[in-house]
C-alpha positions in Angstrom: 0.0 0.0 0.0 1.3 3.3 -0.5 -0.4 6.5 0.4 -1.1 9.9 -0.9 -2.6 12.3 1.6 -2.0 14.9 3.8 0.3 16.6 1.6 2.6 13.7 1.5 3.8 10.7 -0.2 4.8 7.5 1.2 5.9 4.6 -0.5 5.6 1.2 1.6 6.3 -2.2 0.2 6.8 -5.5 1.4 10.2 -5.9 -0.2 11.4 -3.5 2.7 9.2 -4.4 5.8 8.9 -1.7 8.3 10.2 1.2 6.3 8.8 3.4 4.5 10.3 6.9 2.8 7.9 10.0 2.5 7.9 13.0 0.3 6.4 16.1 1.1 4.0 17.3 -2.0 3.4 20.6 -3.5 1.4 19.5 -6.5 0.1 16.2 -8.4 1.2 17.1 -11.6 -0.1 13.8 -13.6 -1.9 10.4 -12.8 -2.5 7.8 -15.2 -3.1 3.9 -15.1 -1.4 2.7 -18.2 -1.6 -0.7 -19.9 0.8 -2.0 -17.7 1.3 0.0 -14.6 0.3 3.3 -12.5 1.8 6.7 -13.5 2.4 9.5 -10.6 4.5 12.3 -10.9 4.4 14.7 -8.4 6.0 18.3 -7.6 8.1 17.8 -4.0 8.9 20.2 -1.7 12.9 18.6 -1.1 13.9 17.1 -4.2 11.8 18.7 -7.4 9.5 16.4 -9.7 9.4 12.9 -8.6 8.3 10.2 -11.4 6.2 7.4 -9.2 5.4 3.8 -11.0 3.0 1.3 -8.9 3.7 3.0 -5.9 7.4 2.4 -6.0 9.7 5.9 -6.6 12.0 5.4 -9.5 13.6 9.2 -9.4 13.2 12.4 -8.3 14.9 15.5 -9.9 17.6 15.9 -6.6 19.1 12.7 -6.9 18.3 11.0 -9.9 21.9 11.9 -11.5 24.1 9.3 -9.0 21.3 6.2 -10.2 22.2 7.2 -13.6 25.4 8.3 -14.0 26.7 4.9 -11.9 24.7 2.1 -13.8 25.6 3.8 -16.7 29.4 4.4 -16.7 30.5 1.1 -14.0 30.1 -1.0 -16.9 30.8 1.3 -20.2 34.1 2.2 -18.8 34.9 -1.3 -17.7 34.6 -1.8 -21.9 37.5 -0.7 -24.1 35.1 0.0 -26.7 31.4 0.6 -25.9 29.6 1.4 -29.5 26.7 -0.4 -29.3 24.8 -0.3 -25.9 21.2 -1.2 -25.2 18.9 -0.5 -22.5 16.3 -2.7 -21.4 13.8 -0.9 -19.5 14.8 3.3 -18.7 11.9 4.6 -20.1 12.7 8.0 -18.4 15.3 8.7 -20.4 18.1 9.3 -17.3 20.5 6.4 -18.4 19.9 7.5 -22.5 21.4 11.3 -21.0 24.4 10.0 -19.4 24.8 6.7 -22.3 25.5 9.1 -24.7 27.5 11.3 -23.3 30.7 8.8 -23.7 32.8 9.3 -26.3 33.1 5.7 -27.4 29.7 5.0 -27.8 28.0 5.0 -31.2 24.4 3.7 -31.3 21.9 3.1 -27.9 18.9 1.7 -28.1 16.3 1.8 -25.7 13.4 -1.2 -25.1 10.8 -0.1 -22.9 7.2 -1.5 -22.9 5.4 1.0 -21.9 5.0 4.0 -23.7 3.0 6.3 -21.7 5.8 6.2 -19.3 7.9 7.7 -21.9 5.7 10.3 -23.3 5.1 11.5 -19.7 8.7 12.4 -19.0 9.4 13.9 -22.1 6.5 16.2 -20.7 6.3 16.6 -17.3 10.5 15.4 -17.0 12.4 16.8 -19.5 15.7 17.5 -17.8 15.5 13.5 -17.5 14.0 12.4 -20.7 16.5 14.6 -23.1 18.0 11.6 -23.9 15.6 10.4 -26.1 16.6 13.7 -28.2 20.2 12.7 -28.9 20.6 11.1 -32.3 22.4 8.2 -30.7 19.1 7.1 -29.3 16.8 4.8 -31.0 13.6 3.8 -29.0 11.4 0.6 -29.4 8.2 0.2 -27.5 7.8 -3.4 -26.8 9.0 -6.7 -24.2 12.6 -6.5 -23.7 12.9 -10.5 -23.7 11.3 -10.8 -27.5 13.9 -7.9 -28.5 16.6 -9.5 -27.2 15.4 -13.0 -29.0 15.5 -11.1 -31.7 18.4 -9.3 -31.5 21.7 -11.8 -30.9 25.5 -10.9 -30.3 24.8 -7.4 -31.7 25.6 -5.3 -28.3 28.7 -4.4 -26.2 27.2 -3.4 -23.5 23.6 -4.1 -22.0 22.5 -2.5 -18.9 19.0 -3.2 -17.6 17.2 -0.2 -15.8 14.3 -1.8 -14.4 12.4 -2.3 -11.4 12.8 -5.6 -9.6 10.5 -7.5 -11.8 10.6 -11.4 -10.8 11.5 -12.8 -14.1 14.0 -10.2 -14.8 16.2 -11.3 -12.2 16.3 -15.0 -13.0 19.2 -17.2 -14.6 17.0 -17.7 -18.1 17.3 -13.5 -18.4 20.9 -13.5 -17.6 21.2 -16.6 -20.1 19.5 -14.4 -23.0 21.6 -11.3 -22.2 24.5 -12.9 -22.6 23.2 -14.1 -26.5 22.9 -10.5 -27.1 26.3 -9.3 -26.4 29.1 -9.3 -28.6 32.6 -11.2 -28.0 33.9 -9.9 -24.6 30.6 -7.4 -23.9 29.4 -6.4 -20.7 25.9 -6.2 -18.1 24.5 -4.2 -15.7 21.2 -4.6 -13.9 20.1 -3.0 -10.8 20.4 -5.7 -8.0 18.1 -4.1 -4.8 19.8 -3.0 -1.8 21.8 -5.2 0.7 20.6 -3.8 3.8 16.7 -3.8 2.9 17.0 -7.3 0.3 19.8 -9.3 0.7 18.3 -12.3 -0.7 17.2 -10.4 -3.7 20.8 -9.4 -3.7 22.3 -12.9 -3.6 19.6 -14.3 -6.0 20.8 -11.8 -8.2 24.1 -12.1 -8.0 24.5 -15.5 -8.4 22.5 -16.0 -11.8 24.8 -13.7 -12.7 27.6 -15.5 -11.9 26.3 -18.6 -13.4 26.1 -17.3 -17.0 29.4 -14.8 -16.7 32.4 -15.9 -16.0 33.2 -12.8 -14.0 30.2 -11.4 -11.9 30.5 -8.6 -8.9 28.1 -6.2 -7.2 28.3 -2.4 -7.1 27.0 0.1 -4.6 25.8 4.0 -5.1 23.9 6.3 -2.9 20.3 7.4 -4.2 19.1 9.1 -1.0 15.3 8.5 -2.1 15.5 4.9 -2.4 15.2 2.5 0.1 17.8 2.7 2.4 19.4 5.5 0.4 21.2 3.0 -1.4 20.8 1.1 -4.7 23.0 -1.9 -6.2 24.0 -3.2 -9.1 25.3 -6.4 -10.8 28.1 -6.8 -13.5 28.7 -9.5 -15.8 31.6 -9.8 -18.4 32.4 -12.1 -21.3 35.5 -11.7 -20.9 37.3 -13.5 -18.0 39.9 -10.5 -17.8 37.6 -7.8 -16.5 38.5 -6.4 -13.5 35.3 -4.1 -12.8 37.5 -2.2 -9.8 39.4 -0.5 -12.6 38.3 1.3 -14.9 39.5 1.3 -18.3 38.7 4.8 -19.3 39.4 7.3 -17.1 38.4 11.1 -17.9 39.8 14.2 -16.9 38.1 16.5 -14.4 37.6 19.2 -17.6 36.2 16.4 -19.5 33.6 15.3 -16.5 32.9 18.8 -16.4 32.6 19.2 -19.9 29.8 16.1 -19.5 28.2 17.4 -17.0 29.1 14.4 -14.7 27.7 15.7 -11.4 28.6 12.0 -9.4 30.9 9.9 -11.7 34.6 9.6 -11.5 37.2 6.8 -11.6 37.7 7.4 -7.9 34.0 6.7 -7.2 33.8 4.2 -9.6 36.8 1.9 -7.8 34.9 2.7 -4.3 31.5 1.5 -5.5 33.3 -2.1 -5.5 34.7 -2.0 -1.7 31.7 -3.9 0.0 31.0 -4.2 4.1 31.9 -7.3 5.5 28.7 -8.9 5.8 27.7 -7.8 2.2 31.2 -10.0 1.0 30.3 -12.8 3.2 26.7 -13.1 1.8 28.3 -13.4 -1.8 30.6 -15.6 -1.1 28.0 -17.9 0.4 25.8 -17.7 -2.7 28.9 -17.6 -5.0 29.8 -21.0 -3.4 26.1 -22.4 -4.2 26.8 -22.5 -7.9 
């Protein structure tokens, strides 16, 4: 359940038990029920426009930039050539921004099913959805398992932004990522929090490891998700990877010059140094496979 009075928004959820994050609200600026999901996007008094889907918050203007920049550039800049990248899910246009940005990277296309959620951040979102504006970005309205059927060993990198759907996050997905990528190409998908869903975490990481034959977890802060924390999983082709160390590096003049407001290569070796207990519980489920 997840509530929308008194001037504020709270999102609860029974993936995080006995938590719950609130917003202050200003102004309901849209409401829909799509073909596939409920639309919200709201004006808060903290963190500017918030886009809401089912009750869960996906971004808010204040913080949306650290989700972004991270699942986007841990894995293109553990590539030594990311041209062609596609994005399964990120209908709001955030990881499209900060995808094309890099130098290296030619075509992005972006598979999202539902196409309200699109059209309402290219109105009510626009700082997020300019993406879909770049010329590097092709868009394709549809399931992003039939595209990928459909579409093998063409990608270098492939980086699902999507909420934790169920079959998303299981081995047959990871299996059908890995047809899609080109010799030696790269994943990302968000992986849920270790503090709030561990076993999400573990479940996660361990289908990953299963198809890749190197697999690791990734941390950034997004202080309007649960826990203020978000996590990722990386899988690579090829067995040489070494996801702590990036392979391109950019200058501070050409981070400015991208408008990186979170990214660096010093950020980007951190978000790999896990807590003790978050090591311990992948070792256990890297030991299960």
């Amino acid at each position: 359940m997840n509530i929308l009075k008194s001037g504020w928004f709270s999102e609860v959820s029974d993936l995080w038990p006995g938590l719950a994050l609130s917003l202050k609200v200003e102004e309901v600026l849209h409401s829909e029920r799509s073909q596939f999901q409920e639309i919200l996007v709201i004006k808060t008094k903290a963190h500017g426009r918030a886009l809401i889907l089912d009750g869960a918050i996906q971004c808010t203007e204040k913080d949306e930039f650290s989700y972004h920049e991270m699942i986007s550039y841990l894995p293109l800049c553990s590539h030594p050539k990311p041209k062609d990248v596609l994005i399964v899910g990120g209908g709001d246009g955030g990881a499209a921004r900060e995808i094309a940005k890099h130098p290296d990277v030619e075509r992005i296309t972006l598979v999202d099913i539902d196409d309200r959620v699109i059209e309402v951040c290219k109105e009510y979102l626009p700082r997020l959805s300019l993406g879909f504006s770049n010329p590097k970005v092709t868009v394709f309205v549809g399931d992003g398992f039939e595209f990928l059927r459909n579409h093998l060993g063409e990608f270098d990198v492939i980086i699902t932004d999507s909420s934790p759907a169920e079959h998303l996050f299981k081995q047959p997905y990871y299996e059908l990522l890995r047809a899609s990528l080109k010799p030696n190409g790269i994943i990302a998908s968000q992986a849920g929090t270790a503090w709030e869903s561990m076993q999400q975490v573990q479940s996660t990481f361990q289908h990953c490891k299963t198809v890749f034959p190197v697999a690791t977890y990734a941390v950034t802060a997004v202080p309007t998700y649960p826990t203020g924390q978000i996590g990722f999983v990386l899988g690579s082709l090829d067995s040489r990877t070494n996801f702590a160390e990036p392979m391109r590096i950019f200058s501070d003049e050409d981070l400015d010059q991208m408008e990186m407001k979170y990214y660096n290569d010093k950020v980007h070796r951190a978000a790999f140094i896990l807590p003790r207990f978050v090591e311990k519980e992948l070792q256990v489920a890297q030991s299960t496979n």
